[in-house]
N, CA, C and O atoms as a Tripos MOL2 file, in Angstrom:
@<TRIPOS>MOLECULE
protein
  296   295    74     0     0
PROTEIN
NO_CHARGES

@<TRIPOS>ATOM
      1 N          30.3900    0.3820  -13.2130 N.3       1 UNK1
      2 CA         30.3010    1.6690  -12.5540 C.3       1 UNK1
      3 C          31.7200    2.2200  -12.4150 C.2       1 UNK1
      4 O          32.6680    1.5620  -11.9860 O.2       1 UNK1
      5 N          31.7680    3.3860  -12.7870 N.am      2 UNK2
      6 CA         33.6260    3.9860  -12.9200 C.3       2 UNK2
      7 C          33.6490    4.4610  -10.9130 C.2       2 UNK2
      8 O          33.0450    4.1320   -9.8920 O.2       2 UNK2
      9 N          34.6660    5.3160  -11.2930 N.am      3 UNK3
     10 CA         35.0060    6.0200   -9.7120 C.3       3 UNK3
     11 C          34.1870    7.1670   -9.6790 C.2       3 UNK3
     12 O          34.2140    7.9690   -8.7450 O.2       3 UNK3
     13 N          33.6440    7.2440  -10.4160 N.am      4 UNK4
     14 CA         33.2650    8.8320   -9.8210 C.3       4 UNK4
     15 C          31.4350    8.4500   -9.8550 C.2       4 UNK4
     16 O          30.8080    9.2690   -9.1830 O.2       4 UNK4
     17 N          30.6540    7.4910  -10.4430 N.am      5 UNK5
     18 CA         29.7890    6.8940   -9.9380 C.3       5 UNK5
     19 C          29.9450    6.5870   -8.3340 C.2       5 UNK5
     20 O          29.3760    7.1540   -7.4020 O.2       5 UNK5
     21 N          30.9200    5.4830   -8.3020 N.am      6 UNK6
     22 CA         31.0720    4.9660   -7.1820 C.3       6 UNK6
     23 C          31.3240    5.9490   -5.6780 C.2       6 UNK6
     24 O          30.9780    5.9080   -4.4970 O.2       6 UNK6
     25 N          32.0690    6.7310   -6.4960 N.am      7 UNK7
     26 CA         31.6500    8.1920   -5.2140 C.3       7 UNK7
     27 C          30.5350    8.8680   -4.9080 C.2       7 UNK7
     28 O          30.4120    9.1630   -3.7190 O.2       7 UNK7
     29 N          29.6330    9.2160   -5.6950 N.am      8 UNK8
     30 CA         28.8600    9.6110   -5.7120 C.3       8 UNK8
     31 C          27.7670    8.8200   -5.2580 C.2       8 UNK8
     32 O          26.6760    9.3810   -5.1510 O.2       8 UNK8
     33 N          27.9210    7.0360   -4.8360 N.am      9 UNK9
     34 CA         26.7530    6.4900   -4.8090 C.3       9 UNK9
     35 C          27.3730    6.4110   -3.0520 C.2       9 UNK9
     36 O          26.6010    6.5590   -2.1040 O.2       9 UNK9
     37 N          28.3950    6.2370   -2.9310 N.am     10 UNK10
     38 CA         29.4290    6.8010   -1.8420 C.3      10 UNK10
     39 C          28.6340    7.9460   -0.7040 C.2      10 UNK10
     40 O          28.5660    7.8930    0.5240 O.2      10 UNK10
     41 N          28.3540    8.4700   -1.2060 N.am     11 UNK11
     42 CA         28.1760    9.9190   -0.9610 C.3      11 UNK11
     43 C          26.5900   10.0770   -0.6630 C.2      11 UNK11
     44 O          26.2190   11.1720   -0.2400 O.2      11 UNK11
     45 N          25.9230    9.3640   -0.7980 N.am     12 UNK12
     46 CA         24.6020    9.4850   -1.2650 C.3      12 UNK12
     47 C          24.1640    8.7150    0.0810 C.2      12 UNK12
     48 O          23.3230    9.0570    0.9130 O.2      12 UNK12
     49 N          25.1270    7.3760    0.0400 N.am     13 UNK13
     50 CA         24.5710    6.3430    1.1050 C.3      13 UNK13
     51 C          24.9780    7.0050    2.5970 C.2      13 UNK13
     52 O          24.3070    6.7560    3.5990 O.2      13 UNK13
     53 N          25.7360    7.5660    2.6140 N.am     14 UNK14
     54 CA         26.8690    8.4570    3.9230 C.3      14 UNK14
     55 C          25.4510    9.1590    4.4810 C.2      14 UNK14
     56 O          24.9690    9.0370    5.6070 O.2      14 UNK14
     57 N          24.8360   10.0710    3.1420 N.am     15 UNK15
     58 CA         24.1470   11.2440    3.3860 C.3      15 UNK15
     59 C          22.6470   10.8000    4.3750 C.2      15 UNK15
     60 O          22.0730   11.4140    5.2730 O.2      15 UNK15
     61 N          22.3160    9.1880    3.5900 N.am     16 UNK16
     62 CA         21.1370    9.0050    3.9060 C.3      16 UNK16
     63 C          21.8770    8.0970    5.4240 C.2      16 UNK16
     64 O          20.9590    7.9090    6.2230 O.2      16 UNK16
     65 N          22.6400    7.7780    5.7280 N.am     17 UNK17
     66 CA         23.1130    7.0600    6.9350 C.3      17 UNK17
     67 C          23.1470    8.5780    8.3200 C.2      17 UNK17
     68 O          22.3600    8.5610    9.2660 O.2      17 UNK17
     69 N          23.7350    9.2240    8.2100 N.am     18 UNK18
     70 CA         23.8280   10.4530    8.9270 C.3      18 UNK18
     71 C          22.4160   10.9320    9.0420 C.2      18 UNK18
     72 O          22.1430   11.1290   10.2270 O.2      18 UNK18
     73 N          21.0210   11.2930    7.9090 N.am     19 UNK19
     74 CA         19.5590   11.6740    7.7960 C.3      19 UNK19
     75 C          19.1470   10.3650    9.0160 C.2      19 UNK19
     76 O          19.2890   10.6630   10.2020 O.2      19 UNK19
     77 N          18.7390    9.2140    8.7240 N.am     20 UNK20
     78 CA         18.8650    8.2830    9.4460 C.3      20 UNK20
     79 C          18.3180    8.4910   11.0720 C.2      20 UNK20
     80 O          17.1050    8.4250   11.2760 O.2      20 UNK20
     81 N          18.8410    8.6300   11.7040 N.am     21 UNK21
     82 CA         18.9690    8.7200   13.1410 C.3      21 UNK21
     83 C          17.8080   10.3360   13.6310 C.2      21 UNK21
     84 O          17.0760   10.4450   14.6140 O.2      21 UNK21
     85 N          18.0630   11.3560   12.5080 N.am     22 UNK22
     86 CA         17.0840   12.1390   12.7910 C.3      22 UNK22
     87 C          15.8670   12.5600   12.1910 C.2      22 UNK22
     88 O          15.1380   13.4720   12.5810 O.2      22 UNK22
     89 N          15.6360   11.4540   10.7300 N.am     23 UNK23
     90 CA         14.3960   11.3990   10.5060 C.3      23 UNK23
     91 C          13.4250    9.9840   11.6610 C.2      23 UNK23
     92 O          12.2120    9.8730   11.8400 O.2      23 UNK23
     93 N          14.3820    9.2700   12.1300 N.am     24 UNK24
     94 CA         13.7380    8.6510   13.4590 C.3      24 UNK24
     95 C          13.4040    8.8600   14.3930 C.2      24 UNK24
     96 O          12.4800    8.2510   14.9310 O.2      24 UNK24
     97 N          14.0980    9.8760   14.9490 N.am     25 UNK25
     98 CA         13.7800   10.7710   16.1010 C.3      25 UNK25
     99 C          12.6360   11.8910   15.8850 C.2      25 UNK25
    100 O          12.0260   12.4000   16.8250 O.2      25 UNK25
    101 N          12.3830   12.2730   14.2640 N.am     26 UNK26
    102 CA         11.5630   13.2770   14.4960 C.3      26 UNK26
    103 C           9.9890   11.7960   14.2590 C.2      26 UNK26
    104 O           8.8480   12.2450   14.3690 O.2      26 UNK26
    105 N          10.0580   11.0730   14.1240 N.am     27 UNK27
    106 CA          9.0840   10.2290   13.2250 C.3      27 UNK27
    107 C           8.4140    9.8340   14.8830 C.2      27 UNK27
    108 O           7.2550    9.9230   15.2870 O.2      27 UNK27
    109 N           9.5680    9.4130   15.5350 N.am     28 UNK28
    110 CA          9.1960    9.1990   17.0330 C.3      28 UNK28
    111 C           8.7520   10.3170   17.8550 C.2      28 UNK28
    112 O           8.1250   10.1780   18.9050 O.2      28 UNK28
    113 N           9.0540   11.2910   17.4060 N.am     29 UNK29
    114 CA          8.5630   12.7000   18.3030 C.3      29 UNK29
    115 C           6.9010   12.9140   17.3620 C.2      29 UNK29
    116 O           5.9510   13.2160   18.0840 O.2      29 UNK29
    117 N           6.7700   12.8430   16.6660 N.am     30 UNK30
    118 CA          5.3490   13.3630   15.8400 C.3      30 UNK30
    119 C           4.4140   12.0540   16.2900 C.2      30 UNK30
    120 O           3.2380   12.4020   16.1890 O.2      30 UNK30
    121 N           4.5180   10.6700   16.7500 N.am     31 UNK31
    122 CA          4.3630    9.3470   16.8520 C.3      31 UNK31
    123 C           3.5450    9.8360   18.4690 C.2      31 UNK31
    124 O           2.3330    9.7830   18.6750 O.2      31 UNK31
    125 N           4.5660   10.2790   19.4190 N.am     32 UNK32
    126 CA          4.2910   10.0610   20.4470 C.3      32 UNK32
    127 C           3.3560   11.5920   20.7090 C.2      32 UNK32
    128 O           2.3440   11.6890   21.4030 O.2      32 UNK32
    129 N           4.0090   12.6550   19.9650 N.am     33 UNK33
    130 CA          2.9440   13.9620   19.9060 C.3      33 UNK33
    131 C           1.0340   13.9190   19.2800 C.2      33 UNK33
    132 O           0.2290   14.8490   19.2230 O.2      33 UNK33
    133 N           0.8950   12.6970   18.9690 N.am     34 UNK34
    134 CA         -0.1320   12.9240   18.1800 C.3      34 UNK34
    135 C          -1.2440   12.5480   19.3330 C.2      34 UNK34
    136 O          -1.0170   12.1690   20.4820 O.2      34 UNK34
    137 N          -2.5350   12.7670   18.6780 N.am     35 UNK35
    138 CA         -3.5050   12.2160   19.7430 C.3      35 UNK35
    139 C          -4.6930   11.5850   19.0200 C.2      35 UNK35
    140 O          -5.4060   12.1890   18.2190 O.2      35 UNK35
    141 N          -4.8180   10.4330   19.3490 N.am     36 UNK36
    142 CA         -5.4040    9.2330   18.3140 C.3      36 UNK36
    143 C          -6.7290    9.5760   18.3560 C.2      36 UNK36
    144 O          -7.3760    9.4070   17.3230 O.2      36 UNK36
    145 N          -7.2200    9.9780   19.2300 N.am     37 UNK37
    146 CA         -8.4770   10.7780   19.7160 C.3      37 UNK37
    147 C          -9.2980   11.6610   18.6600 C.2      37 UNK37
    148 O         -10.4350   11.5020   18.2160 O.2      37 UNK37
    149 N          -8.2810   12.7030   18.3970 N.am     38 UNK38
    150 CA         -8.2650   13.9820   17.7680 C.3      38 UNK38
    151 C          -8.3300   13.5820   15.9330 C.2      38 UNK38
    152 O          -9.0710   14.0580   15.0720 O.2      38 UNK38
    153 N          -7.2360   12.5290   15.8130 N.am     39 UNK39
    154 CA         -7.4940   11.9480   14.8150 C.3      39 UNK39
    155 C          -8.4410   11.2100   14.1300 C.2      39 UNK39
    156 O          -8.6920   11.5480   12.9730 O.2      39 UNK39
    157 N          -9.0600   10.1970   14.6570 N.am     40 UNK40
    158 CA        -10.1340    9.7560   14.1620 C.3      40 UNK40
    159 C         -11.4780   10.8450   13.8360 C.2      40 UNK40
    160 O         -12.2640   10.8420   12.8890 O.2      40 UNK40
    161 N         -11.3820   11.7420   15.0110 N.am     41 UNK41
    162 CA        -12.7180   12.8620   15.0360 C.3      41 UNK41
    163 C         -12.4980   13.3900   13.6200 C.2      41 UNK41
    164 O         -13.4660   13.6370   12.9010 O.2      41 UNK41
    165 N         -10.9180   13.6130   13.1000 N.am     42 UNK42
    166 CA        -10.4820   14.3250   11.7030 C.3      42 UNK42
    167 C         -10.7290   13.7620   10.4930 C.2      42 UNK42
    168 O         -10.8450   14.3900    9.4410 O.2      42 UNK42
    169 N         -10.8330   12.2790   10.6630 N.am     43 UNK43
    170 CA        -10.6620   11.3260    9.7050 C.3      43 UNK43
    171 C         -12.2220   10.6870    9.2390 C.2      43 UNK43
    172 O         -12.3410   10.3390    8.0640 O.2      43 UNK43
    173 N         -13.4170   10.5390   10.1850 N.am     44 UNK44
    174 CA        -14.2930   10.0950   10.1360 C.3      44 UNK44
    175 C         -14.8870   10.4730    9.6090 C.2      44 UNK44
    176 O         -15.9540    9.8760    9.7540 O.2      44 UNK44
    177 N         -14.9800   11.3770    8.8020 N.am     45 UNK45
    178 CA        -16.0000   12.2460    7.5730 C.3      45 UNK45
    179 C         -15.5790   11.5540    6.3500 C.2      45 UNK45
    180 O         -16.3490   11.1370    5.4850 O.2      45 UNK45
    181 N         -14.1080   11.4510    6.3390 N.am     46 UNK46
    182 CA        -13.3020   10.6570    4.9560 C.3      46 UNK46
    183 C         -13.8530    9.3830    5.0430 C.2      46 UNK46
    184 O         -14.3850    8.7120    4.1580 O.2      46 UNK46
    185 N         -13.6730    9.1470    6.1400 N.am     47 UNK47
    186 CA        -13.9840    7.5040    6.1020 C.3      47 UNK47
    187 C         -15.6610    7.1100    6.2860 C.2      47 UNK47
    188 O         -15.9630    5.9280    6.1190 O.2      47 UNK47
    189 N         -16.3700    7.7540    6.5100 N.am     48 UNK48
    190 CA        -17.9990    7.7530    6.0540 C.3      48 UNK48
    191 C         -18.1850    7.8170    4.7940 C.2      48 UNK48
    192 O         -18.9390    7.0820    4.1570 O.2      48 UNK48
    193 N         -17.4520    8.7740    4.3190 N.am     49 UNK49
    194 CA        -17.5580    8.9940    2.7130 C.3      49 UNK49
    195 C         -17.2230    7.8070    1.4790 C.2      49 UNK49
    196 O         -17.7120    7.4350    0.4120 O.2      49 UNK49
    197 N         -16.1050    7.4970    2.3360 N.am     50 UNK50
    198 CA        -14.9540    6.2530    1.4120 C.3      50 UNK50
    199 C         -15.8930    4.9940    1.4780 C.2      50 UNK50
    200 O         -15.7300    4.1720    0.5750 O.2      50 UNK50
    201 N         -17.2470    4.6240    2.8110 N.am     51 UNK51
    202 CA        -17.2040    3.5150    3.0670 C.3      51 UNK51
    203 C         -18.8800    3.5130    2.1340 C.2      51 UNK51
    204 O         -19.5410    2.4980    1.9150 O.2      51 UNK51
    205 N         -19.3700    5.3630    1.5870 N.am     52 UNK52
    206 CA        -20.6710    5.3840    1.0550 C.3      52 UNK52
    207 C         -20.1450    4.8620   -0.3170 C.2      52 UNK52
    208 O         -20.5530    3.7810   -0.7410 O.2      52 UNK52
    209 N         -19.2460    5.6110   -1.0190 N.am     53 UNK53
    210 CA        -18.9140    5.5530   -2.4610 C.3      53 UNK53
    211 C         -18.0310    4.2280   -2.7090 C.2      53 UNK53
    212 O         -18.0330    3.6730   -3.8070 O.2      53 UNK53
    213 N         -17.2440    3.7390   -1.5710 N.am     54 UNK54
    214 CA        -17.0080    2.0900   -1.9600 C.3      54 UNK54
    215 C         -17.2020    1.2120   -0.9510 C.2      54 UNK54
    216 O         -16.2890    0.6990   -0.3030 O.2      54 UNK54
    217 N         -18.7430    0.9540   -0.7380 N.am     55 UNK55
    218 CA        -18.4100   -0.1350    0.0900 C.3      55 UNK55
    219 C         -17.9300   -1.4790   -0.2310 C.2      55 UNK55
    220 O         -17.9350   -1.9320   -1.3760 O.2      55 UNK55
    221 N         -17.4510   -2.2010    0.9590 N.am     56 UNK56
    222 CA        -16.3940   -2.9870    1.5940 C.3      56 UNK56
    223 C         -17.4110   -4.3810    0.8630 C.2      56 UNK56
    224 O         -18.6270   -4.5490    0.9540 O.2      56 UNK56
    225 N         -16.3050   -5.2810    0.1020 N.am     57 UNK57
    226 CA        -16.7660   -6.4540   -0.1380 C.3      57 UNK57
    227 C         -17.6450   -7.3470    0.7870 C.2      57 UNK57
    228 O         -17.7290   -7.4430    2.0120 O.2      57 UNK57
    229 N         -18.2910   -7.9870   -0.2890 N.am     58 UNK58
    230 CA        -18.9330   -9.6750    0.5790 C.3      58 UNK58
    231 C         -17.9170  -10.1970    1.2980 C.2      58 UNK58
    232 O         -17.8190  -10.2580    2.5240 O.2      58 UNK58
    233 N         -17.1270  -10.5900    0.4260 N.am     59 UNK59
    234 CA        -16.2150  -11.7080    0.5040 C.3      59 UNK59
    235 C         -14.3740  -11.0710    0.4300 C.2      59 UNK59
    236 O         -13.9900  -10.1510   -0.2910 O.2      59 UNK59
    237 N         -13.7230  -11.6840    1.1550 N.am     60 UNK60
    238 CA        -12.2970  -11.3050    0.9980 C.3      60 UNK60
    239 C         -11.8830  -11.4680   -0.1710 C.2      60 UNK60
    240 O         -10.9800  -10.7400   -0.5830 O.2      60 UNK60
    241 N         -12.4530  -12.4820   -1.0050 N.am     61 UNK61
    242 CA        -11.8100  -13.8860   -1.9420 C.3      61 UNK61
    243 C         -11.2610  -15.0700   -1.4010 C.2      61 UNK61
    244 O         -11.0850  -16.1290   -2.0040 O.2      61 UNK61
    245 N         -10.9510  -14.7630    0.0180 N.am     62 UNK62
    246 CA        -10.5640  -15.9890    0.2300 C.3      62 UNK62
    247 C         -11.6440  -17.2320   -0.3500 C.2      62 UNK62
    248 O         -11.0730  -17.9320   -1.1860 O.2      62 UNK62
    249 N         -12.7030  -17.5420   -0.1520 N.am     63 UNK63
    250 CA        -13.8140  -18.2720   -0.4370 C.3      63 UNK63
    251 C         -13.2160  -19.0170   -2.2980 C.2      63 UNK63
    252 O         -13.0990  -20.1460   -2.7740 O.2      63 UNK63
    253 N         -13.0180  -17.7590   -2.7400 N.am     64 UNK64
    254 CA        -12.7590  -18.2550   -3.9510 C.3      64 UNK64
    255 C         -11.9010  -18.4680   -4.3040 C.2      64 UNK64
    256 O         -11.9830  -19.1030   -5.3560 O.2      64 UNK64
    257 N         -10.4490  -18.1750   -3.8160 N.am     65 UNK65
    258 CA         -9.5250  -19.1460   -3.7580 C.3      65 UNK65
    259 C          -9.1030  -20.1640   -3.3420 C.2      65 UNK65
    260 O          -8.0890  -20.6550   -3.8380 O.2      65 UNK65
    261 N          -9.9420  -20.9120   -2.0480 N.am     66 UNK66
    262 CA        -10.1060  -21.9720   -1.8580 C.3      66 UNK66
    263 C         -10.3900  -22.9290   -2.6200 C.2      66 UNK66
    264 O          -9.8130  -24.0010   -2.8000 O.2      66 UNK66
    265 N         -12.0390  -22.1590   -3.4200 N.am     67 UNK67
    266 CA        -12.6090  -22.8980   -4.3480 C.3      67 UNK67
    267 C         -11.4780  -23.6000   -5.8280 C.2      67 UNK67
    268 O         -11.4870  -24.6670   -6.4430 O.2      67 UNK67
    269 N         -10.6270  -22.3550   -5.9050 N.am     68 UNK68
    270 CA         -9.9000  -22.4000   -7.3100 C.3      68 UNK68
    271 C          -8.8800  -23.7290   -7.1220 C.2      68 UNK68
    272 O          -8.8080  -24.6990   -7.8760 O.2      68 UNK68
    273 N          -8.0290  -23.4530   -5.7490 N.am     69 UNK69
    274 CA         -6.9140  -24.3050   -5.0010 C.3      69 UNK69
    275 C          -7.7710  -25.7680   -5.3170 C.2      69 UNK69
    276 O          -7.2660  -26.7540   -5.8550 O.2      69 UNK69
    277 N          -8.9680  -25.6720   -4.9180 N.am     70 UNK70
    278 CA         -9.4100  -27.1530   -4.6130 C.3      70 UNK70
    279 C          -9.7400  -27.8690   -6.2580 C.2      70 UNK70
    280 O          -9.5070  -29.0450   -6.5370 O.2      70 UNK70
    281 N         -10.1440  -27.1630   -6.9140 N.am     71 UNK71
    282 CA        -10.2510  -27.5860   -8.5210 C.3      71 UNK71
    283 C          -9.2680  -27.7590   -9.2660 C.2      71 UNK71
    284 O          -9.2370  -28.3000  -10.3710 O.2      71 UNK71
    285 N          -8.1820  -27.1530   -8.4820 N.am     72 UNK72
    286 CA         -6.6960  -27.5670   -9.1570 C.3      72 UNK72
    287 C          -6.3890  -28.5400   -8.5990 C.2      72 UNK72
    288 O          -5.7700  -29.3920   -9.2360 O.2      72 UNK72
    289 N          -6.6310  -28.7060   -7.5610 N.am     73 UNK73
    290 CA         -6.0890  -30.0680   -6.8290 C.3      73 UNK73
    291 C          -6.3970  -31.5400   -7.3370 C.2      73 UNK73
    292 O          -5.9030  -32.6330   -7.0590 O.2      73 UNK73
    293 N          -7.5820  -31.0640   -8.3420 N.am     74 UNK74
    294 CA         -8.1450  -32.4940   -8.7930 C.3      74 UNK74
    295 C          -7.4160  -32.9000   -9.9360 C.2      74 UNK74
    296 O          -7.6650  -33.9780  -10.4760 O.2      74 UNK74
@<TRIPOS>BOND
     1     1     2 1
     2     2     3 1
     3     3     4 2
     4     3     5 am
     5     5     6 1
     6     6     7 1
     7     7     8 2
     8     7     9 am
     9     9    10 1
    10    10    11 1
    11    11    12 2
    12    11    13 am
    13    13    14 1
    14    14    15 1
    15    15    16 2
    16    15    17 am
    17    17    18 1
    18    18    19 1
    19    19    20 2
    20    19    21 am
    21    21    22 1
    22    22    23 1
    23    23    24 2
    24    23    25 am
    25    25    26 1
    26    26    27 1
    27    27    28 2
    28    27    29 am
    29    29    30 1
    30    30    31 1
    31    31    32 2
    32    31    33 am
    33    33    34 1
    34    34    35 1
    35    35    36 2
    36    35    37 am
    37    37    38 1
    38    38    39 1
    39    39    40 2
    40    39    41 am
    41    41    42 1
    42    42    43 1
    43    43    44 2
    44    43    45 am
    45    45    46 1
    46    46    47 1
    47    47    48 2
    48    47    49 am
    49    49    50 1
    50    50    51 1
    51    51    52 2
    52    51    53 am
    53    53    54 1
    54    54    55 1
    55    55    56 2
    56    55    57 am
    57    57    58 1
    58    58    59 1
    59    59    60 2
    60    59    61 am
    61    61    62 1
    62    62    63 1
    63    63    64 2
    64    63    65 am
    65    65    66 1
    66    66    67 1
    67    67    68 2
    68    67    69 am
    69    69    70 1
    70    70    71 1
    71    71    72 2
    72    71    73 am
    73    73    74 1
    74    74    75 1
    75    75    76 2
    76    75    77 am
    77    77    78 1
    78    78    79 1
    79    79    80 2
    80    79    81 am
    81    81    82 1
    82    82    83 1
    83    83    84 2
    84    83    85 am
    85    85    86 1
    86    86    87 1
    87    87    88 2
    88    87    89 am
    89    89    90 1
    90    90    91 1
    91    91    92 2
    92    91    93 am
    93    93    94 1
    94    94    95 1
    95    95    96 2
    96    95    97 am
    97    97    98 1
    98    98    99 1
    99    99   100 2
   100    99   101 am
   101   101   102 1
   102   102   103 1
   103   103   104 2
   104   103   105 am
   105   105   106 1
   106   106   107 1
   107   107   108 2
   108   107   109 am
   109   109   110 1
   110   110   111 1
   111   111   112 2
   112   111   113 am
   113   113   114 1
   114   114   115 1
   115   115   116 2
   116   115   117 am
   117   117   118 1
   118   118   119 1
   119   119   120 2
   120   119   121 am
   121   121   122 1
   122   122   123 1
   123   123   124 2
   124   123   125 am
   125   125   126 1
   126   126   127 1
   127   127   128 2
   128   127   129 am
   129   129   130 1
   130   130   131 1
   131   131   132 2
   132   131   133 am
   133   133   134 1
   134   134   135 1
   135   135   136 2
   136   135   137 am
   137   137   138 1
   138   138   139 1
   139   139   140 2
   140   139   141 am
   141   141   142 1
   142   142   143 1
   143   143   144 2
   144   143   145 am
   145   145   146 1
   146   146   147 1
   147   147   148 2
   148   147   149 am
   149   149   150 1
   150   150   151 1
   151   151   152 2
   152   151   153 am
   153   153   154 1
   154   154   155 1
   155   155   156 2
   156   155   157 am
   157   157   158 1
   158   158   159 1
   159   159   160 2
   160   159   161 am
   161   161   162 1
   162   162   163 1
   163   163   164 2
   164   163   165 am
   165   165   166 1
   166   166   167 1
   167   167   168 2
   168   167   169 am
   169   169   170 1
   170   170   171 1
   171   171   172 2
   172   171   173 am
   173   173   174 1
   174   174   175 1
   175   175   176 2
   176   175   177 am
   177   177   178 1
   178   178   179 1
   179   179   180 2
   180   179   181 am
   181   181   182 1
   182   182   183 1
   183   183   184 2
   184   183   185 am
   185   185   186 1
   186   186   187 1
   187   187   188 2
   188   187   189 am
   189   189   190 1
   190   190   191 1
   191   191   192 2
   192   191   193 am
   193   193   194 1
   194   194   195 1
   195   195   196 2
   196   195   197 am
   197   197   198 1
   198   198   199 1
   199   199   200 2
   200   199   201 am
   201   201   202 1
   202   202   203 1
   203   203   204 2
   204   203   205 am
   205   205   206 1
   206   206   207 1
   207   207   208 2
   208   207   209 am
   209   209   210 1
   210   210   211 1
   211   211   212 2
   212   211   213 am
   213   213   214 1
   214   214   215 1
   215   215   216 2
   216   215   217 am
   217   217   218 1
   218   218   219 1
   219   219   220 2
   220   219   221 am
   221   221   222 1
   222   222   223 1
   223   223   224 2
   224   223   225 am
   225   225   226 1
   226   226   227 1
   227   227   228 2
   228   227   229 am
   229   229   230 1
   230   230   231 1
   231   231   232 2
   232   231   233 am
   233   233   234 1
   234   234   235 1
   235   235   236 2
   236   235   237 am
   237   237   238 1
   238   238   239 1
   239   239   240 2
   240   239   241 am
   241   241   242 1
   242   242   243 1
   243   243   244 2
   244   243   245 am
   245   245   246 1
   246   246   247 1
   247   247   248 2
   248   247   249 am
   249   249   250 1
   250   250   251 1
   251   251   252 2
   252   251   253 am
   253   253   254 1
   254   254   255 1
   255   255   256 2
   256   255   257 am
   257   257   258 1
   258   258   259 1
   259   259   260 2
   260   259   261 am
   261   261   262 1
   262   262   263 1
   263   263   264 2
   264   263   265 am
   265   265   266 1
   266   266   267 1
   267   267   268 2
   268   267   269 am
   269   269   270 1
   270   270   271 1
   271   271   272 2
   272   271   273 am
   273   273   274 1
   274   274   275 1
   275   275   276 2
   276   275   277 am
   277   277   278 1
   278   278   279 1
   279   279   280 2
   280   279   281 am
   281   281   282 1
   282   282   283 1
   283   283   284 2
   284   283   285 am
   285   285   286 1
   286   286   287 1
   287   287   288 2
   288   287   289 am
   289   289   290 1
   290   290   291 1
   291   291   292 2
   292   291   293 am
   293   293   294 1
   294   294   295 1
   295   295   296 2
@<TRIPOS>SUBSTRUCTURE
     1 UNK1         2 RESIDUE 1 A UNK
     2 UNK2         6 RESIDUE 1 A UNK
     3 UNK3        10 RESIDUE 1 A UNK
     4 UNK4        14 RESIDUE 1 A UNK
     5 UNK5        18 RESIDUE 1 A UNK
     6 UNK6        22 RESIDUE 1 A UNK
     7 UNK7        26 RESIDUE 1 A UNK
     8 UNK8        30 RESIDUE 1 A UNK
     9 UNK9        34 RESIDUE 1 A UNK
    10 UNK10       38 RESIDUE 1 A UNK
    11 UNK11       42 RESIDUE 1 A UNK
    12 UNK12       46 RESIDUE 1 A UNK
    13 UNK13       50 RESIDUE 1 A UNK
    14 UNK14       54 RESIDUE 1 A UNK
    15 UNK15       58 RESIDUE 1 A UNK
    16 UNK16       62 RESIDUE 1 A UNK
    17 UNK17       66 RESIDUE 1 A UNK
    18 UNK18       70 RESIDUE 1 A UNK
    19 UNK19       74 RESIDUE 1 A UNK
    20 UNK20       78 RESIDUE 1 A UNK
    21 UNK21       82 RESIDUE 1 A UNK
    22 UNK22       86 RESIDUE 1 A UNK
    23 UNK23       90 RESIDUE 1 A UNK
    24 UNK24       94 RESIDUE 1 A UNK
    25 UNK25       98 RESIDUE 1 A UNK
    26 UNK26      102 RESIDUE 1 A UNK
    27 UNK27      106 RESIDUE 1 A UNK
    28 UNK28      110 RESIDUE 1 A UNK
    29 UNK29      114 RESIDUE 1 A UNK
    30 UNK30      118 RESIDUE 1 A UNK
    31 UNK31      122 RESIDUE 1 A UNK
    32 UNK32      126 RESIDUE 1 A UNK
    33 UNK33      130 RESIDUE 1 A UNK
    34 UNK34      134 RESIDUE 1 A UNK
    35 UNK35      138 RESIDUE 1 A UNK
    36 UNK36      142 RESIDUE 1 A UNK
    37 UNK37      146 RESIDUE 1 A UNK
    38 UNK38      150 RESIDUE 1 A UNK
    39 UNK39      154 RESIDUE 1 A UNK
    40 UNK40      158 RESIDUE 1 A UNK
    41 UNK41      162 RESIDUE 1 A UNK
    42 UNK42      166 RESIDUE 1 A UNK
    43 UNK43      170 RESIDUE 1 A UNK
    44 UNK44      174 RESIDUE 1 A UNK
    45 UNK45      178 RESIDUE 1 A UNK
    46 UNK46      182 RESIDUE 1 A UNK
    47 UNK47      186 RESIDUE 1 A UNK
    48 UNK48      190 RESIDUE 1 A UNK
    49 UNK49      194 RESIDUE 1 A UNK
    50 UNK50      198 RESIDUE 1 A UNK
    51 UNK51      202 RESIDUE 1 A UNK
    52 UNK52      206 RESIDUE 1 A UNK
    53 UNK53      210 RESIDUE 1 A UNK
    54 UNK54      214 RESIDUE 1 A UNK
    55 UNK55      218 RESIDUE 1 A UNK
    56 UNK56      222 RESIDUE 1 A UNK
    57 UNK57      226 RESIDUE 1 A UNK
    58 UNK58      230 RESIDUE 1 A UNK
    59 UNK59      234 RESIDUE 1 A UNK
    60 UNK60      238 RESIDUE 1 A UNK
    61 UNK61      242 RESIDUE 1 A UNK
    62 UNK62      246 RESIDUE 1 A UNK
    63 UNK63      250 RESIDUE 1 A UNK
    64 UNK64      254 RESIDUE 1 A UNK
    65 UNK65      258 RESIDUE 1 A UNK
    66 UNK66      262 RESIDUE 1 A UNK
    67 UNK67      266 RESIDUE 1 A UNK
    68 UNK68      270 RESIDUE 1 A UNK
    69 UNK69      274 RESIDUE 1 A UNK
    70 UNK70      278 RESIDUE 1 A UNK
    71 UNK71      282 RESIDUE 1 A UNK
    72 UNK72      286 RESIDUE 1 A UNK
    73 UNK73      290 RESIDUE 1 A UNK
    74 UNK74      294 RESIDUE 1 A UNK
């Protein structure tokens, strides 16, 4: 990497160090503004929908990676 990379990567890290502190503060202000309430009432149509067109496995896999672990083991 020459010098003028190295400035520029310089420059980049400064930029996102200074962003930093007030993309946290706004992340914490929208965090504590929200209302979990309001949200789910928003979300529960998506998630009726998501749970018609894919429902949710039998099994985790765990079951069958047990099974696999234990056949290797032999």
């Amino acid at each position: 990497m020459n010098e003028t990379e190295s400035e520029s990567v310089r420059r980049w890290l400064a930029g996102w160090q200074r962003a930093a502190p007030v993309l946290e503060r706004l992340r914490t202000e929208a965090i504590r503004g929200s209302n979990t309430a309001t949200a789910i009432e928003q979300l529960s149509d998506a998630f009726e929908s998501a749970l018609r067109h894919c429902p949710p496995a039998a099994t985790s896999g765990l079951v069958e990676q047990q099974r696999l672990f234990a056949r290797w083991r032999r």
